[in-house]
Structure formats: C-alpha cells, structure tokens
PASE-51500 format. One record per residue (C-alpha): residue in one letter; x, y, z. Coordinates in steps of 0.25 Angstrom, whole numbers, plus 5000, padded with zeros to 4 digits. Layout:
<sites>
AXYZ ...
</sites>
This chain:
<sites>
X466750235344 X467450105342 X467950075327 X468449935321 X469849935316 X469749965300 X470149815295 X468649795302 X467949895294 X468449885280 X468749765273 X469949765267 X469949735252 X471149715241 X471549855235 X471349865223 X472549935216 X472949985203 X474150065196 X473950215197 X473250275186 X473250435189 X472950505175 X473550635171 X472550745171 X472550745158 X471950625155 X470550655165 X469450615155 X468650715150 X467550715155 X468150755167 X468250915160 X466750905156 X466051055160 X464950975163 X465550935177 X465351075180 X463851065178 X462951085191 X462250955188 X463450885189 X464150955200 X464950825208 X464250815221 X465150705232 X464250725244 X463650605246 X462850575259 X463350705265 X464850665264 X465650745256 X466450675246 X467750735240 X468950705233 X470450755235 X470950795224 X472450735226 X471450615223 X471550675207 X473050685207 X473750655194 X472450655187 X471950825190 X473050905191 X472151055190 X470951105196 X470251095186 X470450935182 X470350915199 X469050965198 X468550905185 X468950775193 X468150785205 X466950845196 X467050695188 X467050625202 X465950705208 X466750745221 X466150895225 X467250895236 X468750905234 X469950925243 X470851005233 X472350975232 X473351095229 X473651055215 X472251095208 X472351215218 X473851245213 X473551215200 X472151315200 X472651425208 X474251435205 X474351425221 X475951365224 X475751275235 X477151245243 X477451125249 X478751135258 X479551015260 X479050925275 X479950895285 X479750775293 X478950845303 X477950865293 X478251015292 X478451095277 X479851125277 X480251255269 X480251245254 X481551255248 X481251325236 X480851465234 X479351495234 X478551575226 X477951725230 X476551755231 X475851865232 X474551895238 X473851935223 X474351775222 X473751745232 X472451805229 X472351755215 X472651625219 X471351605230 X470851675218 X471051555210 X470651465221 X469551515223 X469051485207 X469551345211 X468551345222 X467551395211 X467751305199 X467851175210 X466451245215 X465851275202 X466051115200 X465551065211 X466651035220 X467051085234 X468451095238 X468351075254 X469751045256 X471051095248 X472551045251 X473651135247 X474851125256 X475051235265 X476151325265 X477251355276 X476951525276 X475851585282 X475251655269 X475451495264 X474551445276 X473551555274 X473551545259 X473051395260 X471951445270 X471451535258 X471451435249 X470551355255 X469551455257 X469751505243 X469451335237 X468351345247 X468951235256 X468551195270 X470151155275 X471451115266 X472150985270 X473550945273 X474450835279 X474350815294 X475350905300 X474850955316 X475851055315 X475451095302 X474051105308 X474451195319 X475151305310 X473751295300 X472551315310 X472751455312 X472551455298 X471451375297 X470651425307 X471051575302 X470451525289 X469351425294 X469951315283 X470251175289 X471651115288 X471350975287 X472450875291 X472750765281 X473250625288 X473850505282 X474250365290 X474950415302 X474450545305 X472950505307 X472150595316 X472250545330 X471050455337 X471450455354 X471450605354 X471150715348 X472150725337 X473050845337 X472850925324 X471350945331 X471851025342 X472651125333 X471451215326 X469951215322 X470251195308 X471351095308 X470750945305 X470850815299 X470850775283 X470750635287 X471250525277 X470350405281 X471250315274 X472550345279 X471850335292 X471450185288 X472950165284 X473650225294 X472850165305 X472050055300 X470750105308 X469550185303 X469550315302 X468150345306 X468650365322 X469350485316 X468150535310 X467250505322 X468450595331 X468650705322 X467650725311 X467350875315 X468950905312 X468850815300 X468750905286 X469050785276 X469250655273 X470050585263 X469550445259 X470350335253 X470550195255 X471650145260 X472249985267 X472949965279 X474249955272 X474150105267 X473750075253 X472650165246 X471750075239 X470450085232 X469250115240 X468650025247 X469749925246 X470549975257 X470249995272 X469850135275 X468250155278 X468050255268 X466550225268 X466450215282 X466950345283 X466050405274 X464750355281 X465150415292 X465350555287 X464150525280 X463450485295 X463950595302 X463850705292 X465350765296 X465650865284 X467050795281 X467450785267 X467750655263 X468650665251 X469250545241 X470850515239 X471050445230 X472550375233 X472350225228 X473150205216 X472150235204 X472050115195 X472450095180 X471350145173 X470850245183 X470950385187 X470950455200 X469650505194 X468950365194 X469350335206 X469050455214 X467550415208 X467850265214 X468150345227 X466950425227 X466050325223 X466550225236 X466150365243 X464750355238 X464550215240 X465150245255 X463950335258 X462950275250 
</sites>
C-alpha cells in the first residue's frame, strides 16, 4: 500500500515553545496524595476505543522521583498503563542497577569501579519487594506492561532482569537498539517468555525493503517503536512500519516532533499521532501506545499538565 510523504499528511504549524518548568517533587500539589485516588470508583482507566493508552514514566522526570509519587502521578492523569523506568523501581526495591561505560560499537564496556556483592536472599527480598510494587500500582489501578532497567553484563544480571519483569508483571522491558545486544538477550527471553523490545531513535529505524534483522534473532525479540523519531529521522509516516511489523510491535512511544528534530507540542509538529492511533484503534492490534513527554514544559506548567494535554490529544485522536 502506497503512502504520501509526511509534509502531505500533517500540516505543519509553528511550535509552540516555552522555558522548561520541571517542578521538584516536592512541590506536586496536594491533591495528587489524596487516598481518595485509590477508591474503586475513581480507579484511572486510559483504554479508550480499545487502544491502550500509557505513559512512560521518564515522562515525570524531575517532578516524581519515588514509586510512590510516580504513581500518585499517573493516578492524577488517569493513565492505567505505564512503562516503568528503573528509578521508581531502584528507589522501591533497593535493586542497583549498573550501567557500564559504551564503547563506540554500542557495547557495555567493563565498569571501572568495584561492584557491590549480592546474595541470593538479596535477590529474594528484592523481587520480593517488586512484586509489592506490582501490587500498590495494581491495587491503584495501574498496569505496568513494560519496565526499563538496563541490563547487566553477567549472566545472573541478565537473568535477574528477566525476574523482574515477571515479578512487576510486565509483558517485555525496553532498551536501546543494539542487534548484537539482541542476539545475547533472546535466549533469555524466550527461556522467560518476556519480550525485549528494541527502542529506536532517528537513525536506527526499523527497516522497510526487507525484513529488518533484529526479526530474524528470537521470537521474543521486537520493536519499541518511537513514531516520532521516525518522523524526524525519515521525514515519512511511520504507519508502513506498523502495517509491516505490527505483530512484533509490543509499544509505541508517542510524541511530536518537526523535520528539523525539534520535540514540540502535540499537534504542532509533524508526526501522525492521531493517525496512528485510529489505526491501532481500526485494526485492533494490542500495542501499547504510551505518552513521552520531551517538548520543553512551559513556564507555568508541569510535566503533570502536560502529560494530561497529551492524553487528552489521545482522546480526541479516537474520538
């Protein structure tokens, strides 16, 4: 099926800019910590039309720093479906999450300091803990389907992440796109039936005349696919990609964004956000389609507000 380049799909309007604004945690309004959040009556519910609306939670960064305020956050949103960043999870469980220095080919190079010792009564007591995670997000109405903690160079790292997943209830975790990466995690993967969902930016898209490699390495190795970078890095709709590879597709991450790689505020850019939401709406694929926030917030907002702004372009997008 033949597709118009974007520019003839979108008009393109100004950006709407503004100095960043991101609050400290502190300063979330109260309401936000209201018990009545919790109520069954006003559990958040973001499936609208059958499409499953979420928020990533780096979308929160410098205003939530724990669990708790990461949840009172989407609670105040109404977003019942999160992909869960390691912070709230460090910050919960006590779990240390390594992250080795990259060499140019993209691989972890070895850490130069020392790293801690844990035991496997760590271990227990931490998916211990994640799994009380899983619980007081459940309890509040909120489904994490995707974590994203980076993965460490070990074995018992590896598999470690693997546990986690299963223990916060997720169907995959995310990370960067890395094909060699992908190779060393489908045996986990596919030991653990948790999906590692790839994460591209503007120049590591997946690929449109043939099959794209990372599809060939494991059954549970796909795509987290960012429309917008899409948009930016090729300047074509990303629908195609959908159309290809929706079955190997776990999630989306919607934000706008212009031809000249600016993040801007919905609506104001050029990627097909709406678009892209009726057709997941159309074809009923169960891809989660989860908010970023990157545009600068602007003076006299919050990352709370305008993760509602995004939400409610989501609602009007399948009304």
């Amino acid at each position: 099926m033949a597709h118009e380049s974007i520019d003839n799909q979108v008009t393109r309007r100004t950006m709407i800019g503004g100095a960043a604004a991101l609050a400290a945690s502190a300063l979330i309004p109260g309401k936000l910590f209201s018990q009545e959040q919790t109520a069954e009556s006003t559990k958040p519910n973001s499936v609208i039309n059958g499409v499953r609306i979420g928020c990533i939670t780096y979308s929160y960064r410098g205003f939530a720093q724990s669990a708790e305020d990461t949840l009172k956050c989407l609670t105040s949103n109404g977003l019942s479906e999160t992909e869960l960043m390691d912070g709230p999870i460090a910050d919960y469980t006590g779990i240390n999450f390594r992250r080795g220095r990259r060499r140019r080919t993209g691989q972890e190079a070895p850490e130069e300091t020392p790293t801690e010792t844990v035991t496997p009564e760590d271990r227990e007591k931490q998916l211990a803990k994640c799994k009380e995670l899983r619980k007081m997000f459940n309890d509040a109405g909120v489904n994490i389907h995707i974590q994203k903690c980076p993965f460490g160079r070990t074995t018992e790292e590896i598999d470690f992440n693997f546990q986690i997943a299963k223990a916060l209830g997720c169907k995959a975790i995310t990370t960067e796109r890395n094909d060699r990466l992908a190779t060393q995690l489908a045996p986990f993967a596919e030991k653990h039936k948790i999906w590692v969902a790839f994460h591209n930016h503007t120049k590591n898209y997946p690929e449109l005349d043939k099959v794209d490699p990372l599809m060939e390495i494991g059954d549970y190795i796909g795509f987290n696919f960012d429309i917008g970078h899409y948009v930016a890095g090729t300047g074509k709709s990303p629908i195609p990609v959908l159309e290809k590879y929706h079955d190997k597709i776990i999630s989306l991450h919607l934000k706008d964004r212009t031809s000249d790689g600016g993040n801007v505020m919905w609506g104001s850019g050029r990627t097909p956000i709406k678009e892209v939401l009726q057709l997941l709406k159309k074809e009923k694929w169960p891809i989660y389609a989860d908010i970023e926030l990157e545009y600068r917030v602007p003076e006299g907002s919050d990352s709370v507000k305008e993760v509602a702004r995004c939400f409610e372009y989501c609602k009007e997008g399948l009304a």
